[in-house]
N, C-alpha and C positions, 0 to 999 in steps of 0.2 A: 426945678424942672431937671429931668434928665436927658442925657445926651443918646440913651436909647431910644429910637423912635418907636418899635414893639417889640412885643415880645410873644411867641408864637408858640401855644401847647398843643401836645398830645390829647387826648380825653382818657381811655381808661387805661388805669396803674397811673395817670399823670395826674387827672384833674378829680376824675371818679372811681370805683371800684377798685380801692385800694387791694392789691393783690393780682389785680388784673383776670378775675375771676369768670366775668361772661360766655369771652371766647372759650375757654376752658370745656365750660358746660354748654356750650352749642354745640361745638366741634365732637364731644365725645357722642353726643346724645344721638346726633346724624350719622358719623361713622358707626354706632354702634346697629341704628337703624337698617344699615344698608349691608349689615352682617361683617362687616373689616374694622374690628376695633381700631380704634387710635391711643394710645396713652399719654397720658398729663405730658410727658419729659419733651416725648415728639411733638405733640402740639404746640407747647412754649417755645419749642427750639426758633419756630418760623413768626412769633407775635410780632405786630408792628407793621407787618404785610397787609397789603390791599387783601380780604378775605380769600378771594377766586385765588391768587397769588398763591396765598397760603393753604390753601384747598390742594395747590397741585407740586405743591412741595413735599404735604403729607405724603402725597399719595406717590411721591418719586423718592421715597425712601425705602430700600431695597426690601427690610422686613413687612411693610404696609404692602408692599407691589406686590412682594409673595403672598398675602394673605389675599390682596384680590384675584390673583391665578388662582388660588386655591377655592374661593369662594364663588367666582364669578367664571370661570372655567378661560379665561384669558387676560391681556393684558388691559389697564384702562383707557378710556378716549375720553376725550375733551365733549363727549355727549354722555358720559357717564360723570365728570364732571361740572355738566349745565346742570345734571340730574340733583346733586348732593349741593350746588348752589342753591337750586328753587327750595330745598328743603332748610338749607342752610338762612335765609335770608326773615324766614319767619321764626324760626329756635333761634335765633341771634338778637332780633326784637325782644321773646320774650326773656329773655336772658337778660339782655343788658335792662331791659324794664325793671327786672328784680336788684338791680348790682349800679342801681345810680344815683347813689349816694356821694356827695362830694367828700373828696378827699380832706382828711381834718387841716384848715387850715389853710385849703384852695382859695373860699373866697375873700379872704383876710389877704392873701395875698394878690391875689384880681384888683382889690379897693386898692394896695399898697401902691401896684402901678399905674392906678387911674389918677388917683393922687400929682402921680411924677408926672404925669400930662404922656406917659407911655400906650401907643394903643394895643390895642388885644385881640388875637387871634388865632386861629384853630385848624389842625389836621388832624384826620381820621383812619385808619385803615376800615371801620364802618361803612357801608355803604348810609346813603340817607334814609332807607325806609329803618335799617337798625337803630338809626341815631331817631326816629319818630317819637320816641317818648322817653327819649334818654336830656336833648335841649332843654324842652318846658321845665323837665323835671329840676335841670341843674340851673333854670334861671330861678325857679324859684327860693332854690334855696343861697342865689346871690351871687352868680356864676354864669354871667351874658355873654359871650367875647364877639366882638363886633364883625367878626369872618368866622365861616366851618365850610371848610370844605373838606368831601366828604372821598372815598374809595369811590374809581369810576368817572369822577369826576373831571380826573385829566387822564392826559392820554397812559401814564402810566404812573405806577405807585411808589412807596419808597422802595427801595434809596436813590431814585431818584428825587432830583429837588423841585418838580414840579406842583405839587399840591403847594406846598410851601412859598414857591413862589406866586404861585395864583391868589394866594391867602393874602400876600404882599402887596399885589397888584390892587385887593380889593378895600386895602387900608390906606392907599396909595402911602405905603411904608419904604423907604429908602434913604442912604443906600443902604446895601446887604451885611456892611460890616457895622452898621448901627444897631441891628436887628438880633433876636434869640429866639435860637428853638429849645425847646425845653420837651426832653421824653424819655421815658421808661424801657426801651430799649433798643440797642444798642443800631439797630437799621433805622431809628428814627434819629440818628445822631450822625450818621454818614448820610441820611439826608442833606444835614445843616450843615454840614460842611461841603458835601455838593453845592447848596445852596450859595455858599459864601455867611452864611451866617455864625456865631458865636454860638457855642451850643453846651446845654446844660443836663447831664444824665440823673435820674431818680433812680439809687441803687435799693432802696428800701421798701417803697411804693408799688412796686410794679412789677412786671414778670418774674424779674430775677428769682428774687426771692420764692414768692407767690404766697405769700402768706396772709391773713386777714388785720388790719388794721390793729385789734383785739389779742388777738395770739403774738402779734412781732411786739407790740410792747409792752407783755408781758417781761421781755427781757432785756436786763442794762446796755445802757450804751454802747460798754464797751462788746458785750455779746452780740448786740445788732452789727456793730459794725465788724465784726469777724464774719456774723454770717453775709454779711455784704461783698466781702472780699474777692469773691470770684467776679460779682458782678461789677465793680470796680476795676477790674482788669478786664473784661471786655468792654466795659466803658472807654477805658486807654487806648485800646488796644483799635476802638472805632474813633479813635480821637477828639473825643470830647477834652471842651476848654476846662468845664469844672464837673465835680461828681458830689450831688447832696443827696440826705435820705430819701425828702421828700418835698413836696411844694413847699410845707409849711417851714422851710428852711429856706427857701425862696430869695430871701434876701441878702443871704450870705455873698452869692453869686453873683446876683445884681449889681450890689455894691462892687466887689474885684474886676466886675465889666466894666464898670461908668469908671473906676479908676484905671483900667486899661485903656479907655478909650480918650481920657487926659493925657494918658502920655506916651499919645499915638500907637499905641499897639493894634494888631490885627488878629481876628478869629485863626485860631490855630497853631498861633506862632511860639507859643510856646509850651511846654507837657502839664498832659492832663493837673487842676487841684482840686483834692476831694477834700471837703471843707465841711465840717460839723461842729454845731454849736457846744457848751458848756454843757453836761450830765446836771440831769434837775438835780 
């Protein structure tokens, strides 16, 4: 058994949709609908946000605001942003329907801490009706976590450590420096350490990069983990305890927690370690 009580994931770039791919193709399909493009770099910049959140991040980025002056004959409002949510909320379903596939090696690591007698749980920047057919899907292929809470759900989103705690609350999971967040970028990492919990960044999986499962390991080790690099300094730099590829390195982490947590150590207390396995 271990002396983690849970351990608490992201869903996509973390558990599913290696690449983090979904939001990607919702986000452009709606902005492009509403005549104000959006580009890949802008939309990743804000991932990890409660959608609405990230909706008006886009749209408060100096070159997006000037395309809406220019498009829409003034500046935008929060009814032009309920506008691009109702559209948002149905292309994000079917997106993530297409992009929910578990990550290679998620549920191998789910079983790994069910095993430790660890429980399991989940935060989203998805609202629930996105996450409708994105659960069954990833229970099926072996992937249940005992909490999902969802964007909306509490009073506010990351980086706040509110989801997270809710999630906690509903695992009755404590205390907080037993507990890990584990996510793919970098506001889901200043969560967990809001949180008080021990937090683990996926620099390979997930936004950062944004590449497909298929394409990133195409290339050696050592090549991934160069293109990792940037995203490994904003992992630091949002003070994560440790930094692996992906889930399926899961245990790397684990383990340096449970022995941190032997010899009394605390979430944060000491600088970022990015920790990757042996090259096949």
């Amino acid at each position: 058994m271990s002396d983690i009580v849970a351990v608490l994931f992201d869903w996509a770039g973390t558990m599913i949709d290696f690449g983090s791919r979904a939001p990607v193709m919702a986000m452009e399909q709606v902005f492009a609908r509403a005549g104000v493009p959006a580009d890949e770099a802008t939309i990743r910049r804000y991932m990890g946000m409660a959608k609405r959140e990230h909706v008006v991040s886009i749209l408060s980025e100096d070159a997006v605001a000037q395309r809406w002056r220019d498009a829409k004959g003034g500046d935008w409002t929060e009814a032009d942003v309920d506008g691009l949510m109702a559209e948002l909320e149905p292309a994000m379903q079917a997106s993530a329907s297409l992009c929910r596939d578990l990550i290679p090696g998620a549920a191998t690591a789910a079983s790994a801490l069910r095993h430790k007698g660890i429980r399991i749980g989940s935060t989203t920047g998805y609202t629930r009706t996105m996450m409708a057919d994105v659960i069954p899907a990833a229970a099926e292929q072996g992937y249940a976590p005992d909490a999902v809470v969802c964007a909306g759900e509490t009073a506010q989103g990351r980086p706040a450590p509110l989801m997270l705690w809710r999630a906690m609350a509903e695992l009755s999971a404590w205390p907080a420096r037993h507990c890990v967040a584990v996510d793919d970028a970098p506001v889901g990492i200043v969560a967990g350490r809001n949180a008080g919990l021990w937090t683990i960044g996926l620099a390979g999986s997930g936004n950062g990069v944004g590449m497909t499962h298929d394409d990133f390991m195409v290339f050696s080790q050592a090549d991934r983990i160069a293109r990792m690099q940037p995203v490994i300094a904003e992992f630091t730099a949002a003070g994560a305890d440790f930094v692996i590829e992906s889930v399926a390195d899961l245990c790397l982490a684990i383990g340096a927690i449970e022995d941190g947590l032997t010899k009394g150590r605390l979430p944060g207390a000491e600088p970022t370690r990015a920790l990757f396995g042996k090259p096949a």
